[in-house]
C-alpha positions as CSV (number, residue, x, y, z in Angstrom):
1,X,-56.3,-7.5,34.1
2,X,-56.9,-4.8,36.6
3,X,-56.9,-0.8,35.3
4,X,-53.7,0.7,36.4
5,X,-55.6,3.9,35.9
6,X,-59.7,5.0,36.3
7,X,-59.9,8.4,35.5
8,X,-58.5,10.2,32.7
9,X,-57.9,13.8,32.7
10,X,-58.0,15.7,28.8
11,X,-56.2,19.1,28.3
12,X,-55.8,20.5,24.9
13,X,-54.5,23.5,22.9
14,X,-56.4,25.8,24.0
15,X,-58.9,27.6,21.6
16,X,-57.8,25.5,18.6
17,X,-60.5,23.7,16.4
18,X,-58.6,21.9,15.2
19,X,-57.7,19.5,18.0
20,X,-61.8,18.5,17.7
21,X,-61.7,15.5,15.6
22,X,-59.1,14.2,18.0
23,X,-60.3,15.2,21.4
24,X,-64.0,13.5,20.0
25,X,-62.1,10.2,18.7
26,X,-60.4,10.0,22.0
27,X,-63.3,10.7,24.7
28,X,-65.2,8.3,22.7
29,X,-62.7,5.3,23.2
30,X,-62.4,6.2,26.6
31,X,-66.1,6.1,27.2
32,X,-66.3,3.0,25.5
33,X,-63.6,1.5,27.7
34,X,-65.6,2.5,30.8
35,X,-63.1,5.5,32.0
36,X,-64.2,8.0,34.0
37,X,-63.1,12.0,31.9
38,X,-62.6,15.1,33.3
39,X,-61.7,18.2,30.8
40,X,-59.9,20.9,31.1
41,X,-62.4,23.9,30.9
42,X,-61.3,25.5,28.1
43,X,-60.9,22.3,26.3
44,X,-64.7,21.2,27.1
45,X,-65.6,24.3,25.0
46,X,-64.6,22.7,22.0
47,X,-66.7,20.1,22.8
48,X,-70.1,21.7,22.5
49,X,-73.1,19.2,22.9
50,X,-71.0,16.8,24.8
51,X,-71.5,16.4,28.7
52,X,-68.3,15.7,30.9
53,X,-67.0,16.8,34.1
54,X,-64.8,20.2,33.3
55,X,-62.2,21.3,36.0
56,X,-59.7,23.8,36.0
57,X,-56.1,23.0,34.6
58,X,-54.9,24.1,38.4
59,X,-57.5,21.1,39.5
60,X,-56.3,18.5,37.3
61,X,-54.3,16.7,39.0
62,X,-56.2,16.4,42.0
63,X,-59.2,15.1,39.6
64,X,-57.1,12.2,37.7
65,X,-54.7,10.0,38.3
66,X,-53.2,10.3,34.6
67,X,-53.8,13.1,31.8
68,X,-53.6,13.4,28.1
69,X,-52.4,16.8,26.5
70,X,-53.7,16.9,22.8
71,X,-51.7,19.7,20.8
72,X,-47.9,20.6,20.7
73,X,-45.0,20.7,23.1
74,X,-46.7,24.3,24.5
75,X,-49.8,22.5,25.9
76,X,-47.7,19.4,27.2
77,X,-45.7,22.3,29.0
78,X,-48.8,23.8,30.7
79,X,-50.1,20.6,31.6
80,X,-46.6,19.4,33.2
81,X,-46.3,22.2,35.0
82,X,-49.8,22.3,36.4
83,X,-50.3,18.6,37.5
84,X,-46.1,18.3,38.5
85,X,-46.8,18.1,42.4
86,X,-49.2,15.7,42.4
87,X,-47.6,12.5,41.0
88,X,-49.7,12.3,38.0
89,X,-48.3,10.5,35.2
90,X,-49.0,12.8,31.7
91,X,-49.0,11.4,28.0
92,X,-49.1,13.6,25.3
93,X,-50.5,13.5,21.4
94,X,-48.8,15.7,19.2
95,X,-51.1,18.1,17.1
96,X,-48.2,20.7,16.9
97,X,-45.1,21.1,14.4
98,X,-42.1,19.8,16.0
99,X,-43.5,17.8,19.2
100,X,-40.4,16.4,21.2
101,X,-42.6,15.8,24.4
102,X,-46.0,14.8,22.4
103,X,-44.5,11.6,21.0
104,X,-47.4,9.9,19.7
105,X,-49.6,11.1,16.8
106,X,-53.7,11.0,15.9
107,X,-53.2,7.8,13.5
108,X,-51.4,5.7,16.1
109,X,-53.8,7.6,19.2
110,X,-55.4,4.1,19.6
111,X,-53.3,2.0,19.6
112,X,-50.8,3.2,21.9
113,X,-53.3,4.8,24.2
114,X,-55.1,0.9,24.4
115,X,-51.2,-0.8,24.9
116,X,-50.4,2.1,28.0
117,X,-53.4,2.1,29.6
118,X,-53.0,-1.8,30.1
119,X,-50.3,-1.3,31.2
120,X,-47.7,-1.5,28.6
121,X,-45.5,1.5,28.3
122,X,-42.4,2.8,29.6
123,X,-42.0,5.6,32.3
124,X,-40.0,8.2,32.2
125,X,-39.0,10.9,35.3
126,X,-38.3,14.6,34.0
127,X,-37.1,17.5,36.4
128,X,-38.3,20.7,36.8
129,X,-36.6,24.2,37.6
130,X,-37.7,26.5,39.7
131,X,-36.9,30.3,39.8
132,X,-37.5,32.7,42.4
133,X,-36.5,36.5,41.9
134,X,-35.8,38.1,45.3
135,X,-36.3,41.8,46.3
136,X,-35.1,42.9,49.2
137,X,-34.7,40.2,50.4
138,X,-37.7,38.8,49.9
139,X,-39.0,36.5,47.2
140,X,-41.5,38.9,45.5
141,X,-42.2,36.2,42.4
142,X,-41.8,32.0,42.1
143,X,-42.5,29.9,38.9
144,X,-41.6,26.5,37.5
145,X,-40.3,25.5,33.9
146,X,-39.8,22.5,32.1
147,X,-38.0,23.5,29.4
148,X,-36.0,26.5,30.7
149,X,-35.5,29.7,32.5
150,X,-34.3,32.7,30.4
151,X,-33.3,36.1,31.3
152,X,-33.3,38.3,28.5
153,X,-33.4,42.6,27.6
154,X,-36.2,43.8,27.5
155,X,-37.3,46.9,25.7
156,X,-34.2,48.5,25.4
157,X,-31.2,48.4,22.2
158,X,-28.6,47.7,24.9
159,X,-27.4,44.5,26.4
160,X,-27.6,43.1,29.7
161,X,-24.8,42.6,32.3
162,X,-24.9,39.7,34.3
163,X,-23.1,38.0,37.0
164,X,-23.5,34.2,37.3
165,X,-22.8,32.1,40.1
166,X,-22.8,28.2,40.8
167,X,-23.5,27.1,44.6
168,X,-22.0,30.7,45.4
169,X,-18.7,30.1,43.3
170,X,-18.5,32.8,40.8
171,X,-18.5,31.7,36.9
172,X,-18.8,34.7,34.7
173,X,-19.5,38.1,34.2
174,X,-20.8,38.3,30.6
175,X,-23.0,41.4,28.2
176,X,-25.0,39.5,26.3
177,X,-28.7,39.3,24.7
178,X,-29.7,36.9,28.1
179,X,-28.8,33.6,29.2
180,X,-30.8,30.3,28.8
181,X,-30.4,27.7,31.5
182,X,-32.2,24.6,30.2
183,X,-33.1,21.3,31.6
184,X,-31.9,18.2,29.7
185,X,-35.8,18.1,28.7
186,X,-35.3,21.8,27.3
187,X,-32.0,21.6,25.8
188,X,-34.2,20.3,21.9
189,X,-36.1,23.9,23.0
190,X,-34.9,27.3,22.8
191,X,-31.2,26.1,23.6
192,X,-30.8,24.4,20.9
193,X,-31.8,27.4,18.6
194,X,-29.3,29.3,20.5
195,X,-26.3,26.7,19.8
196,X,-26.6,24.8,23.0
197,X,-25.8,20.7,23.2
198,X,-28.5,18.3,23.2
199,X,-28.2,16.8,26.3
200,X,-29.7,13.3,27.3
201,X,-33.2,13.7,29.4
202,X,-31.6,10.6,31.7
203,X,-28.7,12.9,32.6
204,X,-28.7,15.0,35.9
205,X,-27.4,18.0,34.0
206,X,-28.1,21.5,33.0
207,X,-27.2,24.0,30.3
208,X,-26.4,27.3,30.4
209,X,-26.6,29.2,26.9
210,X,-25.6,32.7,26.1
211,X,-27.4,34.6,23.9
212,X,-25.6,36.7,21.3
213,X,-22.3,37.4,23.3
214,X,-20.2,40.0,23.2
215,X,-17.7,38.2,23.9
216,X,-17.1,35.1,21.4
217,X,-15.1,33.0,24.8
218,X,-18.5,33.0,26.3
219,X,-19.9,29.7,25.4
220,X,-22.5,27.1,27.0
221,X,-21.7,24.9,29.9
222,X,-22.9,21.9,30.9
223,X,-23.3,21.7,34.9
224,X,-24.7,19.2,37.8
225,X,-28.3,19.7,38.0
226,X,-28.0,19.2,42.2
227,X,-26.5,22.9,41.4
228,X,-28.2,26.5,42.7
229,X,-27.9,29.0,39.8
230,X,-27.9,32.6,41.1
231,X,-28.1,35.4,38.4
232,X,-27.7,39.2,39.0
233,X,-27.2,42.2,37.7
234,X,-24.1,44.3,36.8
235,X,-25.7,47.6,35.1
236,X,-25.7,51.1,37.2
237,X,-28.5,52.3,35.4
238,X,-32.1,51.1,35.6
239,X,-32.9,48.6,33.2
240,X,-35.8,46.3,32.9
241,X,-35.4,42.8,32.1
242,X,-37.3,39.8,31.1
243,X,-37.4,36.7,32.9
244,X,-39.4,33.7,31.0
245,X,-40.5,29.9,32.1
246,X,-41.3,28.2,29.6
247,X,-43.6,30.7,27.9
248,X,-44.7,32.2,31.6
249,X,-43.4,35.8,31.2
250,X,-41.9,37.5,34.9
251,X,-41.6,41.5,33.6
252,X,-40.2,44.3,35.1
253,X,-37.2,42.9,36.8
254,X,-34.9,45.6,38.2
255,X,-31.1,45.0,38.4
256,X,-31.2,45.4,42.3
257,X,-32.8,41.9,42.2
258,X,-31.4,38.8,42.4
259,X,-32.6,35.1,40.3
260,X,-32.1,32.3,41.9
261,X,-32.7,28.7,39.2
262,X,-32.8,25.3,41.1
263,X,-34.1,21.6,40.2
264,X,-37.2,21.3,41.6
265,X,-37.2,18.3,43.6
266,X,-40.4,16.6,42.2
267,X,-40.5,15.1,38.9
268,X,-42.9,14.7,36.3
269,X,-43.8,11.3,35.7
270,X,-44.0,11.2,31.2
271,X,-45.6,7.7,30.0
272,X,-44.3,6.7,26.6
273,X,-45.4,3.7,24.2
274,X,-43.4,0.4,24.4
275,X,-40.1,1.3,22.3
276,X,-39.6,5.1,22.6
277,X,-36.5,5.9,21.6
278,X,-34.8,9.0,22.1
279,X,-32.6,9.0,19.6
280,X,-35.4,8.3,16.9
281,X,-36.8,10.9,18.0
282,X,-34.5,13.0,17.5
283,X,-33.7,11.2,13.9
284,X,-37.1,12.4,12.7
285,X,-37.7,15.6,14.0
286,X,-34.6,16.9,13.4
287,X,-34.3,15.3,9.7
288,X,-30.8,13.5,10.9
289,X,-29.9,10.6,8.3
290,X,-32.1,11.5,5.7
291,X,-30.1,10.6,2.7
């Protein structure tokens, strides 16, 4: 049977020694199957006295045509967002705590990684957001997320003010800590610790999520994700706030600006072993049914 892939891109945790013993198990099966490697660069540190070709984690996707994050749901977030505009499929090995998106672990690493790379695995399409903050009337910052967008205070006791609007039809004024808005991917993340809904990642949906409202009426919503989000300020005083993708921090945004959240049209492409199921997933790494 034909290879449905050739070369296999590796990006892990970075500086963390103890993703060694997996990264050496793993470039040594693919060796032996005759795949071509390229490492991330910081990864390849990790892996001193070993020879491979290193590129950057901006490079990746031009370099394979599938990668491997080895750590937690962090690194699988880096490497989605790096390698999101170039079709590549991404599978990830979870060496973190909870891992939603690293699904498979070291002791079934070979296994799973010999059934998908015949072939034998099912795929799964994940959108993005994007964000742009526009001064002026000009976008002065862009960045995507795969979790979730948050604006939240930033150095300061007081709470934000913020004016939300869907496709230009106004929602809510609210004071509050910040707001999450969370892909269906994103909504096990943050949201969830903030008392959002888990939402289905097959749903075209997204979540909005206050955090610590004034007001108790303010509660999450559940909108089309063909929707553009605009966020904006209400204060007459300077503040600075925080806007966050993922773990990408945007500082120093002033209330004269304006945030504007959409899908991004291109998916990630997330290979899975034969049998993923969502709601085992979420059975075992949220403890549900335990007795």
């Amino acid at each position: 049977m034909q290879q449905p892939f050739k070369t296999i891109g590796i990006i892990g945790k970075p500086s963390d020694p103890e993703i060694i013993d997996t990264l050496v198990i793993l470039t040594h099966f693919l060796k032996r199957q005759r795949y071509a490697i390229v490492i991330e660069t910081n990864t390849a540190l990790l892996l001193t006295g070993l020879e491979f070709e290193v590129c950057s984690i901006n490079d990746m996707g031009q370099q394979a045509d599938l990668v491997i994050a080895v750590g937690g749901d962090g690194t699988f977030l880096s490497a989605a967002r790096a390698i999101a505009h170039y079709d590549v499929p991404l599978i990830g090995v979870n060496l973190g705590r909870l891992g939603f998106l690293t699904d498979i672990s070291p002791e079934e690493l070979l296994v799973s990684l010999s059934a998908i790379l015949s072939g034998q695995y099912k795929e799964e399409r994940r959108h993005l957001l994007r964000t742009k903050i526009i001064r002026d009337a000009r976008v002065i910052h862009e960045e995507t997320a795969v979790n979730e967008v948050v604006i939240h205070r930033w150095i300061t006791p007081s709470m934000i003010e913020i004016i939300t609007t869907i496709d230009g039809v106004y929602l809510n004024s609210q004071r509050s800590d910040g707001l999450i808005i969370s892909t269906p991917t994103g909504s096990t993340a943050y949201a969830l610790s903030a008392g959002g809904p888990i939402v289905h990642p097959s749903l075209n949906a997204l979540v909005l999520v206050p955090l610590n409202p004034h007001a108790f009426s303010n509660r999450p919503i559940v909108i089309n994700d063909s929707a553009e989000i605009e966020i904006t300020f209400i204060q007459t005083k300077q503040i600075n706030a925080l806007v966050t993708c993922d773990h990408i921090e945007i500082p120093d945004v002033l209330i004269s600006d304006k945030i504007l959240i959409k899908k991004d049209p291109k998916p990630i492409k997330m290979l899975h072993p034969e049998g993923h199921d969502f709601y085992n997933t979420l059975r075992k790494k949220l403890n549900w049914s335990s007795g």
